[in-house]
C-alpha positions in Angstrom: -38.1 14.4 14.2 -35.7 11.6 13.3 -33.1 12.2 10.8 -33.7 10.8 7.8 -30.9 9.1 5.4 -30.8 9.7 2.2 -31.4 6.6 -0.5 -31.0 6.0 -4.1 -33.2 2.7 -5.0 -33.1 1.8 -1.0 -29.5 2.2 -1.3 -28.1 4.5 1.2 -26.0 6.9 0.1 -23.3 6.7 2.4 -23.0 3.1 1.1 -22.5 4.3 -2.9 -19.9 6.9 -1.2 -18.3 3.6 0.6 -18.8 2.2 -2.6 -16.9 4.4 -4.6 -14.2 4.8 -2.2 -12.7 1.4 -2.2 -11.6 1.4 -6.0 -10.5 5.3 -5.3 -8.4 3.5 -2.4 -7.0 0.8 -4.4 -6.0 3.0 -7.4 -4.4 5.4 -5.2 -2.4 2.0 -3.6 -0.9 1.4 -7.1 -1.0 4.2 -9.3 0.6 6.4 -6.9 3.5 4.2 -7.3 4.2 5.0 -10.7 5.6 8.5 -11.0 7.8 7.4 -7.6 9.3 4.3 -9.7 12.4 6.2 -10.6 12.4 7.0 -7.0 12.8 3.6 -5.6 15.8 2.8 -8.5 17.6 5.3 -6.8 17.2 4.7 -3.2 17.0 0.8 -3.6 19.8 0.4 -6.7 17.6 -1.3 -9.0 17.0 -1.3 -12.8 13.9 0.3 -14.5 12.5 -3.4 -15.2 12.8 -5.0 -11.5 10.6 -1.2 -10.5 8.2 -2.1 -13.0 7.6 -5.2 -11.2 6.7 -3.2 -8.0 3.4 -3.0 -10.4 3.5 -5.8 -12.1 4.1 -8.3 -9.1 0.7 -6.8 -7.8 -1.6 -7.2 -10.6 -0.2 -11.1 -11.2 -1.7 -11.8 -7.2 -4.3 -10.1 -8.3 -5.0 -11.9 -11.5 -4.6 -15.8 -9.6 -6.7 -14.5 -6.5 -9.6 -12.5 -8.3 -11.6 -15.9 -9.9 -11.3 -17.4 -6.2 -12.6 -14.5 -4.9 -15.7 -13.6 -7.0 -16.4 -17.8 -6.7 -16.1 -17.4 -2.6 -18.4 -13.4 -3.1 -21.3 -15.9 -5.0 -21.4 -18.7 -2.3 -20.6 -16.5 1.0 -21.6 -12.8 -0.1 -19.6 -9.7 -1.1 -18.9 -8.5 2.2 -17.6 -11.1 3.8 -15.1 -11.7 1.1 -14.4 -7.5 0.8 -13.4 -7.4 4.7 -10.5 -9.7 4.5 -9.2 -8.4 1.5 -8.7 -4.8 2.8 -7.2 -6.5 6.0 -4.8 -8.1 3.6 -4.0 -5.1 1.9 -3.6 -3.2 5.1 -0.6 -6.1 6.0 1.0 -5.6 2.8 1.6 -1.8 2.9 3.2 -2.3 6.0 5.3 -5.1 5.1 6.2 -3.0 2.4 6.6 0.1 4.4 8.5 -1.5 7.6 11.2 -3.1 5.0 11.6 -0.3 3.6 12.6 1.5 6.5 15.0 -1.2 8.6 15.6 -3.1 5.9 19.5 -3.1 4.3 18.3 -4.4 0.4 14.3 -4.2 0.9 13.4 -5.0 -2.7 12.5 -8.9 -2.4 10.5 -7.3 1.0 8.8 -4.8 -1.2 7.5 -7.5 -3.7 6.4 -10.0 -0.8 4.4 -6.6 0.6 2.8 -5.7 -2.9 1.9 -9.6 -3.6 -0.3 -9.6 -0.2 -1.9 -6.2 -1.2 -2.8 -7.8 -4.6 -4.3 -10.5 -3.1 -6.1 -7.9 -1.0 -7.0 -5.5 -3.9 -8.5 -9.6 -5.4 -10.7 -9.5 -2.6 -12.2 -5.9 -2.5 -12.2 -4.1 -5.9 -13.5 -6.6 -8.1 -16.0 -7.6 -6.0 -17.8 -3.8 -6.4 -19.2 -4.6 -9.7 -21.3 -7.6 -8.7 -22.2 -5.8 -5.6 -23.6 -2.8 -7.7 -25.6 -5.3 -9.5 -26.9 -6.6 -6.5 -27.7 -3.6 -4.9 -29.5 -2.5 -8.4 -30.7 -5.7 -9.5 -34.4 -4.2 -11.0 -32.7 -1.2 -12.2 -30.1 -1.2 -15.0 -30.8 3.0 -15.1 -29.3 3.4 -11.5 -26.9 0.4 -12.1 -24.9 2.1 -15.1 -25.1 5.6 -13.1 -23.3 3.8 -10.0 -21.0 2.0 -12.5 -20.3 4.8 -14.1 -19.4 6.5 -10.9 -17.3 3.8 -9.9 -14.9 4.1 -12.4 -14.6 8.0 -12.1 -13.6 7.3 -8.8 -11.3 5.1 -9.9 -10.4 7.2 -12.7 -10.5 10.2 -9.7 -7.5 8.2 -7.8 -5.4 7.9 -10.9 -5.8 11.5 -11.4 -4.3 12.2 -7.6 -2.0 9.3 -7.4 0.9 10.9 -9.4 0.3 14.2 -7.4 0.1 12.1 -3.6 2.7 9.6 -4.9 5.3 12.6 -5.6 4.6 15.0 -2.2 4.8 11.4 -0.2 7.8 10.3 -1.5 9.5 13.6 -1.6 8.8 13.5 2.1 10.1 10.0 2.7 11.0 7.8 -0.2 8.8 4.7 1.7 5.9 7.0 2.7 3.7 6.0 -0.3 3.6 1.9 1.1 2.5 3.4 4.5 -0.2 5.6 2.9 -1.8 2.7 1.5 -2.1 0.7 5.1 -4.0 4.1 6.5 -6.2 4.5 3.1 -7.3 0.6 3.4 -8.0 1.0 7.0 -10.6 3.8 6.4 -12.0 2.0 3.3 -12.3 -1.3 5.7 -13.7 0.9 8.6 -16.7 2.4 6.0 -17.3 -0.9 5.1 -18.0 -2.7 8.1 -20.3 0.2 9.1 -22.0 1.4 5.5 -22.2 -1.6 3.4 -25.7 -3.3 3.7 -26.1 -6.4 1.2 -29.6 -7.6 0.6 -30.1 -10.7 1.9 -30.7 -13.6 -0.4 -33.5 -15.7 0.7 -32.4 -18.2 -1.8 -29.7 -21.0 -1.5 -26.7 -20.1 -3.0 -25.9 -22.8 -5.4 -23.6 -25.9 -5.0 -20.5 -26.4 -6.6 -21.7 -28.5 -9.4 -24.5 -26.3 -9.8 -22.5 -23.2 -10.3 -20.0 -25.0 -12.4 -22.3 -26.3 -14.8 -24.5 -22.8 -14.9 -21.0 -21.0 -15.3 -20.3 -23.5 -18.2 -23.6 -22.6 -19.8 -22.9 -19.3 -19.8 -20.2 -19.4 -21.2 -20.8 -21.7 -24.2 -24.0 -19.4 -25.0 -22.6 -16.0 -24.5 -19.1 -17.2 -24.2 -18.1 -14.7 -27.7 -19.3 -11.3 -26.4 -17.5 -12.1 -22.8 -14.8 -12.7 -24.3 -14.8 -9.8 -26.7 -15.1 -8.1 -23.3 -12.3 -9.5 -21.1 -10.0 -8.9 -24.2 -11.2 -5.5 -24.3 -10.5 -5.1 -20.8 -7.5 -6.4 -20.7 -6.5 -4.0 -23.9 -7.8 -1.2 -22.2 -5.8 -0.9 -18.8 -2.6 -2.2 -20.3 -2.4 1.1 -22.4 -3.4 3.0 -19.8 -0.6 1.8 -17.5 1.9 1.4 -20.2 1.2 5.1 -21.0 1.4 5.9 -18.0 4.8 4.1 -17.1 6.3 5.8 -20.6 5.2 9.2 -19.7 6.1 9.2 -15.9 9.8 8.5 -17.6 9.9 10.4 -20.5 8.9 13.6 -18.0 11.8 12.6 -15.6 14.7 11.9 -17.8 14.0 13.4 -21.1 12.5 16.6 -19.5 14.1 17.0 -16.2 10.6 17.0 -14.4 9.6 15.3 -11.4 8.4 15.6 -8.4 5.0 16.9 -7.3 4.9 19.3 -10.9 5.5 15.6 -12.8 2.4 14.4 -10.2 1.0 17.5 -12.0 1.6 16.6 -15.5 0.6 13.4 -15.4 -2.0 14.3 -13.8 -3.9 15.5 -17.0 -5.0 13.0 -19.5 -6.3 11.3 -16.3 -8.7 14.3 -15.7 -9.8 13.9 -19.5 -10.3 9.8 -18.6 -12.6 10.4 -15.0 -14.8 13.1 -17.0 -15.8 11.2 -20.0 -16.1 8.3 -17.2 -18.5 10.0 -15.1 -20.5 11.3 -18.6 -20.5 8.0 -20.0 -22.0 6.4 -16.9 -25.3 8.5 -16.6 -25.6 8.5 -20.5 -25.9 5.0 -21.2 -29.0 4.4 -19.1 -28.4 -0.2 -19.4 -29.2 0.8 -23.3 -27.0 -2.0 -24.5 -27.3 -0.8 -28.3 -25.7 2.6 -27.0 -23.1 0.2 -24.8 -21.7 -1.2 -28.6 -21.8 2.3 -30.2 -19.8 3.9 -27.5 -17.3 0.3 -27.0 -16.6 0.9 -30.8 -16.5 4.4 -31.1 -14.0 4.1 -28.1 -11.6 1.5 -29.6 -11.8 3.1 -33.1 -10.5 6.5 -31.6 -8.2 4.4 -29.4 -6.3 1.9 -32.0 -5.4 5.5 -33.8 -4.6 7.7 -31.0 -2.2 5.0 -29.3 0.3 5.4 -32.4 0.4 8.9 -31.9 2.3 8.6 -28.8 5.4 7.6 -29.5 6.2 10.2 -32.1 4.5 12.9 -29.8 7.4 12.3 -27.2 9.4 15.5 -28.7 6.9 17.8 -27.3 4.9 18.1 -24.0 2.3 20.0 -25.4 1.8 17.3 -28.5 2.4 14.6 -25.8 -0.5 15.8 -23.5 -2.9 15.8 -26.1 -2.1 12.8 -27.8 -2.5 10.6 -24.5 -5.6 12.8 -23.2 -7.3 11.5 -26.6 -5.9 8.0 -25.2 -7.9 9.0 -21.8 -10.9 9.5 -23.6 -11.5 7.2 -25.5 -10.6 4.6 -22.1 -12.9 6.9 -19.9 -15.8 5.9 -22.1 -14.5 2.1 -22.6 -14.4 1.6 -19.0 -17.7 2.6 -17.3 -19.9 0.9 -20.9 -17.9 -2.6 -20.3 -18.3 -2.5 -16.5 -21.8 -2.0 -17.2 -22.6 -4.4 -20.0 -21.0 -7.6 -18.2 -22.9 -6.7 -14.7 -26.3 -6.2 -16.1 -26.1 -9.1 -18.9 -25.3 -11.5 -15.9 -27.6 -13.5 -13.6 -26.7 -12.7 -9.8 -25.9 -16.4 -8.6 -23.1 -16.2 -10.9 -22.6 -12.5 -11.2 -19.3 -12.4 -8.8 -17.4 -15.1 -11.0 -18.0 -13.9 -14.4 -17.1 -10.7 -13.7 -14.1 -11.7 -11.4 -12.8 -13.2 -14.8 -13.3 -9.8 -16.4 -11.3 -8.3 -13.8 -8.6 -10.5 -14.0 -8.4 -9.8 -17.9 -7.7 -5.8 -16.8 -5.6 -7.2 -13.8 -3.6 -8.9 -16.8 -3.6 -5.4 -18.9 -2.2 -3.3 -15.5 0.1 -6.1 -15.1 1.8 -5.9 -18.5 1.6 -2.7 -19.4 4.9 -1.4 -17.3 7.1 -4.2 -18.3 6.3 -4.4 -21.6 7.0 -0.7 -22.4 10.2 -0.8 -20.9 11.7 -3.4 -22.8 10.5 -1.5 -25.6 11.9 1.6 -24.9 15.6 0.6 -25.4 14.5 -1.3 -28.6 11.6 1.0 -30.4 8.9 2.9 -28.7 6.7 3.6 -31.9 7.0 -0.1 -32.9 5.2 -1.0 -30.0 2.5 1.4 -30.1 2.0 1.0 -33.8 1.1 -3.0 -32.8 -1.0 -1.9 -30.1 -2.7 0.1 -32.9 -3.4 -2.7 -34.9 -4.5 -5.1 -31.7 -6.8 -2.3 -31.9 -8.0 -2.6 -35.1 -8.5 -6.6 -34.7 -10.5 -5.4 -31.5 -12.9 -3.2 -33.3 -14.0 -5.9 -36.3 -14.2 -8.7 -32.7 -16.9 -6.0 -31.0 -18.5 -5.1 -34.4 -19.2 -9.0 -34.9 -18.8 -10.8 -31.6 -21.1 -7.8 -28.8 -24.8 -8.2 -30.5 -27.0 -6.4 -28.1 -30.0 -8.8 -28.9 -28.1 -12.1 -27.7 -26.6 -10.5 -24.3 
């Protein structure tokens, strides 16, 4: 008897796994970068703002490449754009990697490496979302699931990066930029071989085509998308700023590092891939439950943020005050992903939501930077604003995300 494969909705499920993998890869490539930051400012004699650019320098390739890329993912398909980003990001650990190792001052090296693995990570990760929507086009049910999955694994590599990260680099300093070369050449390798796209019958459209459709869309849902990509945006620049602030509150207020700061670190993330996973199979493409979870989520978010400056005396009071942060983002995540996928039409699917990825691209991109030039200055002032950005969020989805327009 032949062996049989086994298939969700004629999807295979070695392709969701393939699926999944590639934003678990590309969040290990940066995360795991984070709790190692103090790493590199000893080893390369640099200052805590030129090894938040190590991040930030990433996510702004990122941001430029990603509406290129979802345009390119409409008119030639997602694979074909995927493969040559994870090449790209294969290059760019070893750039990385190699200066690192022969290399006298590596740092400029370094940022040339990370630039060509954003423009890699451009080219692969946002291109999953309109690829689950493709794959799941007559089934929102099965879509949110695999959305929802999606960002657990994501969520899934945060929660390992600061625990890899630490045991690489406490190895070899440079380790971590190699890692991401051999984690990008698996993810590359599982999708030249598991990754089946339906094929579109119909003509993709022409340039003026697309641009006026995309222009439509905008100008009728234009309000709710953008209510979306600032909530996106919102989103992963407190998660990364939190991040950033607790990987160096751990190190130099608390004398931990290491693989037991990997550890640490390690568990709001847990809290964020859990309610991920439970938010994906809950909302079901209900797009009324998709507003009461996006609100509920920034309500608990705007208040829980100003918590975690004045938490900072305690671990314990710490941990609990950015796991509430991690839940309310692991339900924000897996509901946005899923209301801009679903709410689009496919021919313009890979643009609109490369727009949306650019906005959290923007958020991962400034949340480093902007919390260490706060530190010096006021911690709590900056959280308290993030608060009320918050706030101003909430009344945005409250009257701008009406379920019977998208």
């Amino acid at each position: 008897m032949a062996s049989k494969v086994t298939k969700t909705n004629n999807v295979s499920i070695w392709c969701i796994i393939t699926i999944a993998s590639i934003p678990l890869i590309m969040t290990l490539g940066n995360s795991m970068l984070i709790p190692v930051l103090p790493v590199f400012e000893e080893e390369i004699g640099i200052s805590p703002f030129q090894s938040s650019l190590i991040i930030t320098v990433y996510s702004v390739a990122a941001i430029l490449i990603i509406p290129i890329a979802g345009y390119l993912s409409d008119r030639y398909g997602r694979k074909m754009i995927m493969i040559p980003g994870l090449i790209f990001t294969f290059i760019g650990g070893l750039i990385a990697g190699i200066a690192s190792l022969i290399v006298e001052n590596p740092f400029a090296w370094i940022l040339v490496g990370r630039a060509l693995q954003g423009i890699g990570a451009a080219g692969a990760l946002p291109i999953i979302l309109p690829l689950v929507g493709d794959l799941y086009k007559d089934n929102d049910e099965k879509a949110s699931s695999c959305l929802g999955l999606v960002e657990t694994s994501n969520t899934f590599g945060k929660v390992l990066s600061p625990i890899i990260g630490a045991l690489f680099a406490a190895m070899l300093w440079y380790l971590p930029f190699f890692s991401i070369s051999a984690f990008s050449l698996i993810s590359l390798i599982a999708v030249i071989f598991f990754i089946k796209v339906p094929k579109d019958k119909e003509e993709p459209l022409k340039l003026k085509e697309f641009l006026s459709e995309t222009k439509k869309i905008f100008q009728v849902e234009g309000k709710w998308l953008y209510t979306v990509f600032l909530l996106g945006a919102y989103t992963m620049l407190l998660l990364f700023g939190i991040l950033f602030y607790l990987s160096d509150i751990l190190e130099k207020q608390y004398g931990v590092d290491g693989v037991p700061k990997g550890v640490v670190l390690a568990y709001p993330l847990v809290v964020l891939c859990l309610t991920s996973f439970i938010t994906g199979r809950k909302i079901k493409g209900d797009l009324k439950t998709m507003k009461i979870i996006i609100m509920s989520a920034v309500a608990v978010l705007a208040v829980s943020i100003t918590t975690v400056g004045f938490s900072s005396d305690s671990i314990a009071l710490l941990l609990i005050s950015t796991s509430l942060n991690g839940l309310a983002i692991g339900a924000l995540l897996p509901t946005l992903d899923a209301m801009i996928t679903e709410s689009i039409n496919k021919e313009t699917r890979g643009t609109i939501t490369s727009f949306y990825s650019s906005a959290r691209f923007i958020g991962v991109a400034a949340g480093p930077p902007i919390v260490s030039l706060m530190m010096p200055i006021d911690i709590n002032v900056g959280y308290i604003m993030a608060g009320v950005l918050g706030a101003l969020l909430f009344i945005l989805s409250w009257k701008w995300i009406n379920p019977n327009q998208t």
